[in-house]
C-alpha positions as CSV (number, residue, x, y, z in Angstrom):
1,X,9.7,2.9,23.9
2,X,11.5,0.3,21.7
3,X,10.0,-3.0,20.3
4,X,12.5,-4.7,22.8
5,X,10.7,-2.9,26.0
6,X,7.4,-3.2,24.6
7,X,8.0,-7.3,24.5
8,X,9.5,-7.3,27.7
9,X,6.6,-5.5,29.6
10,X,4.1,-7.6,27.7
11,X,5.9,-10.5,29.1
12,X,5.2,-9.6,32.6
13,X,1.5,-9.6,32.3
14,X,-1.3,-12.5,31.8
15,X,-0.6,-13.8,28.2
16,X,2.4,-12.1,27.6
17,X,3.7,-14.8,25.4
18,X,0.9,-15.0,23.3
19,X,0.3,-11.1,22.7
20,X,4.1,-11.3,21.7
21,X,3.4,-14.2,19.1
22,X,0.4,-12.2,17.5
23,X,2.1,-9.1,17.6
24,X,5.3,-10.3,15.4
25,X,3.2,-12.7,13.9
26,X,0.8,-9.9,12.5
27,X,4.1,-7.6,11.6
28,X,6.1,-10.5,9.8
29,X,2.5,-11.0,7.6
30,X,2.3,-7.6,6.8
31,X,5.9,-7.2,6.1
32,X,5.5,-9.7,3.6
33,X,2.7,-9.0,1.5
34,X,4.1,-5.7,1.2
35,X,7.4,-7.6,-0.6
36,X,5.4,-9.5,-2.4
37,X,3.1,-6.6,-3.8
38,X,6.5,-4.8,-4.8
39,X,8.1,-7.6,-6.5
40,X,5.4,-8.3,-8.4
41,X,5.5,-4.6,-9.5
42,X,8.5,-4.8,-10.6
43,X,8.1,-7.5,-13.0
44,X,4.9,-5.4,-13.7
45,X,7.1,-2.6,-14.9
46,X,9.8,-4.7,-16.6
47,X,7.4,-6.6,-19.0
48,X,5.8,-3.1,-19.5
49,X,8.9,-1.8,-20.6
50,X,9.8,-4.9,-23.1
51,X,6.5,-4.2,-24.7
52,X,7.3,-0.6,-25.2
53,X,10.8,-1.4,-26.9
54,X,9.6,-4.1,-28.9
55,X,7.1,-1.7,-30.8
56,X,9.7,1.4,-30.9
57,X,8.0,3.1,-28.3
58,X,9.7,5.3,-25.2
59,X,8.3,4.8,-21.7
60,X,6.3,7.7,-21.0
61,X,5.0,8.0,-24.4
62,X,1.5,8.8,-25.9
63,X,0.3,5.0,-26.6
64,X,-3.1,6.6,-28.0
65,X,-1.1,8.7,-30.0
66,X,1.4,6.5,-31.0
67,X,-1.0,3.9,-32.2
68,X,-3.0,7.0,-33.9
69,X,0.8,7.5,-36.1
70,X,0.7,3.6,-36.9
71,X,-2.5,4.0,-38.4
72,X,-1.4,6.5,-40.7
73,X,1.7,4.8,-41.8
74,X,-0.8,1.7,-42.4
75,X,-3.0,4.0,-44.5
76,X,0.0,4.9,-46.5
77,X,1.8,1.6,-46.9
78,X,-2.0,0.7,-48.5
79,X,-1.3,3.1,-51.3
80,X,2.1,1.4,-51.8
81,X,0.8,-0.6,-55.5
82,X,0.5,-4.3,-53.8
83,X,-2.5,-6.1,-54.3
84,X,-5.8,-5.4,-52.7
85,X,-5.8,-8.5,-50.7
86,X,-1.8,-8.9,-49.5
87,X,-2.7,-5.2,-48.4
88,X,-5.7,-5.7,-47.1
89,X,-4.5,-8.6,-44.9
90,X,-1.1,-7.2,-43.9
91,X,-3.4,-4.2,-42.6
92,X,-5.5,-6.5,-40.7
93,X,-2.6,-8.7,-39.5
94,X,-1.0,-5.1,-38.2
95,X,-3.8,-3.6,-37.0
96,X,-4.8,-6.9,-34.9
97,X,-1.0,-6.3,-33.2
98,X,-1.6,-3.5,-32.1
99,X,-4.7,-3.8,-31.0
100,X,-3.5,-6.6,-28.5
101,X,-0.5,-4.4,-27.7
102,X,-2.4,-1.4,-26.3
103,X,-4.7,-3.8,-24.3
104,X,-1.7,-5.4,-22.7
105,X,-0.4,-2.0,-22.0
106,X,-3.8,-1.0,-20.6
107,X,-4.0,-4.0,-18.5
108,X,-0.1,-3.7,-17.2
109,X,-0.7,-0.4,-16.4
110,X,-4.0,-1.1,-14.6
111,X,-2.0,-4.2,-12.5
112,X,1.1,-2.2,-11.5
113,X,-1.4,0.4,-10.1
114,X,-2.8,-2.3,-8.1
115,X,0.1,-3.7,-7.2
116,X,1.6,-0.4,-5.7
117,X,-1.5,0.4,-4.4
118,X,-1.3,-3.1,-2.3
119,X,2.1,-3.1,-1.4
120,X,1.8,1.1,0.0
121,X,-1.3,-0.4,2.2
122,X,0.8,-2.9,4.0
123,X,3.4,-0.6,4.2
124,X,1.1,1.7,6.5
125,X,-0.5,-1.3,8.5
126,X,2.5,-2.1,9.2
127,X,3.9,1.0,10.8
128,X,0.5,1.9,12.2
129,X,0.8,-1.5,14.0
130,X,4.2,-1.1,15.4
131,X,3.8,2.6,16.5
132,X,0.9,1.2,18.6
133,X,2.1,-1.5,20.0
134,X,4.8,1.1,21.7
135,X,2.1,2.8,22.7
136,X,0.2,0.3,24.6
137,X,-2.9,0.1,22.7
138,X,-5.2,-2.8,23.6
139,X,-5.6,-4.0,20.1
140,X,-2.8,-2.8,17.9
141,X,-4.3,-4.6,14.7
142,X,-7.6,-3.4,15.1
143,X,-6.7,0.1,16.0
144,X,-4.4,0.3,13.0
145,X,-7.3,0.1,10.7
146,X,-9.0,2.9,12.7
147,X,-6.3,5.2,12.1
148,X,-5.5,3.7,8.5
149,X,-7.6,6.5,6.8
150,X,-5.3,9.3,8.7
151,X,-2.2,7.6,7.2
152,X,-0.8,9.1,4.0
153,X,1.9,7.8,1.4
154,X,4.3,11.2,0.2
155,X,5.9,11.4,-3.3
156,X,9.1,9.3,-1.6
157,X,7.0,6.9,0.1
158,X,7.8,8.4,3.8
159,X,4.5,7.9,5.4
160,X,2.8,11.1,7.7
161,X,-0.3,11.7,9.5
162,X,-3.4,13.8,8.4
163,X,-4.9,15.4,12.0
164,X,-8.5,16.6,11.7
165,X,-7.0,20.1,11.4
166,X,-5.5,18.7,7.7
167,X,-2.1,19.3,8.8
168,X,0.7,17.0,8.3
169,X,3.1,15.4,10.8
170,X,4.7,13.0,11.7
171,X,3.2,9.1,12.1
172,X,5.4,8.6,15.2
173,X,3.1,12.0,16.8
174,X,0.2,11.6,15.2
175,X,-0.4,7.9,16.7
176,X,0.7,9.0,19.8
177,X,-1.3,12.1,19.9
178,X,-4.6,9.8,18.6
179,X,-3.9,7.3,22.0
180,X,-3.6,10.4,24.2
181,X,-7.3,11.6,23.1
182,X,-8.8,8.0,22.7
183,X,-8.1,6.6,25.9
184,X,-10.1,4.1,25.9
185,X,-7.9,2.1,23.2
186,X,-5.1,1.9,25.0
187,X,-4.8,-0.9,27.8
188,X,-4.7,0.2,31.2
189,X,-2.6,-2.3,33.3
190,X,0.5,-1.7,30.7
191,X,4.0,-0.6,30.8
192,X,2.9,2.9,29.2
193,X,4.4,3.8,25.5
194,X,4.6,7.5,23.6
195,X,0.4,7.4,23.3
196,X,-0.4,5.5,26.9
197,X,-2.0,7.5,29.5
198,X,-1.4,5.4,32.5
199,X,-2.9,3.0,35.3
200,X,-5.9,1.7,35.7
201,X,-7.2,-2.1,35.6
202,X,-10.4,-4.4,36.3
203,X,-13.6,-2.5,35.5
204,X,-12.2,0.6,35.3
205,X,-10.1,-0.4,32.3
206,X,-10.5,2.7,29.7
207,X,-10.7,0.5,26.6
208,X,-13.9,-1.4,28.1
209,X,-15.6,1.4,28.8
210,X,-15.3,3.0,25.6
211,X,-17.0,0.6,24.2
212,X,-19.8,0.8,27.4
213,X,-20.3,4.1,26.9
C-alpha cells in the first residue's frame, strides 16, 4: 500500500486528519535531522581534510606515526649548530603545533563519527516509520523504536532487517513479517497494509489487548 492510500483510509476514520498531521509531521522531523546530521558531516570531513594538507599529511594516513616522524626531524634540526635556546624554543613552538593538531584530528574524527552515527539513526526511524504506517500499526512512532534494534545500516547505507534467526532481508518484509506475528500493534478497524492482519474493533481491538494481557 502507498503513502497516498494509507492517508486516504486514515481519513475515513475518527481523527483521520490528525493521525495524517502527526504522521508527516513525525516523517518531515526525521527527514531533517537526518540532513542536518549529514551536512554537518561533511563540513566535519572537509575541515578534517584542510588540516591534513596543511601539515603534509595524506587522508588515511598514520597521524601517530606521522607525528612520531616529526619528532625525529625535530630531534635532528636540534643538532643543526643554533643556539640552545632559539632551538630549544622552535622545538617547543613545534612540538605545541602539533600537539594541538593531533587533538583536533582526534576530536574531528570523534565528531564525524557522531555525526554519521546520528544522521544513519534517523535514516532508519524514518523508514521504520513509513513501512509501518502502510502497515497499519497503531502507533507507527512508537513501534519504530521497537523494531529499531532489528534495523541495520550495510556498507552502502541500504538499510535490511536482522530476524531472530540472524538472517538478513529486506526492511519492507521484515516490518511486515514483525506486524503479522505482533498483532496486537497493528490497529484493528484500518484499511489493512503489507503487515495488517484484519478486522476487529471496540474491545476486541488486538493492540489493547496486548497490552491487557
Amino acid at each position: 500500500m502507498e503513502m497516498k492510500q494509507v492517508y486516504e483510509a486514515l481519513e475515513k476514520v475518527e481523527n483521520g486528519a490528525d493521525l495524517i498531521a502527526d504522521i508527516k509531521g513525525e516523517i518531515n522531523t526525521l527527514n531533517n535531522e537526518a540532513k542536518k546530521h549529514r551536512t554537518a558531516g561533511e563540513q566535519s570531513a572537509t575541515k578534517l581534510k584542510s588540516i591534513l594538507e596543511a601539515i603534509g599529511l595524506a587522508d588515511g594516513d598514520d597521524v601517530v606515526d606521522k607525528a612520531k616522524g616529526l619528532k625525529t626531524t625535530l630531534d635532528q634540526f636540534a643538532q643543526g649548530g643554533k643556539k640552545p635556546d632559539e632551538v630549544a624554543k622552535q622545538i617547543a613552538d613545534l612540538t605545541a603545533q602539533v600537539g594541538k593538531v593531533t587533538k583536533q584530528l582526534a576530536d574531528m574524527t570523534e565528531t564525524a563519527k557522531a555525526e554519521k552515527t546520528k544522521r544513519l539513526d534517523g535514516m532508519k526511524m524514518a523508514k521504520a516509520v513509513e513501512l509501518l504506517t502502510k502497515g497499519n500499526a497503531a502507533s507507527p512512532q512508537n513501534m519504530a523504536k521497537l523494531l529499531e534494534g532489528s534495523i541495520v545500516v550495510k556498507d552502502d547505507e541500504s538499510l535490511a532487517y536482522t530476524g531472530t534467526d540472524g538472517k538478513e532481508i529486506s526492511l519492507e518484509d521484515g516490518v511486515n513479517g514483525w506486524l503479522k506475528e505482533n498483532s496486537w500493534a497493528v490497529k484493528a478497524n484500518g484499511a489493512g497494509g503489507g503487515g495488517s492482519n484484519g478486522g476487529g474493533s471496540g474491545t476486541d481491538d488486538p493492540f489493547l489487548s496486548g497490552f491487557n494481557s
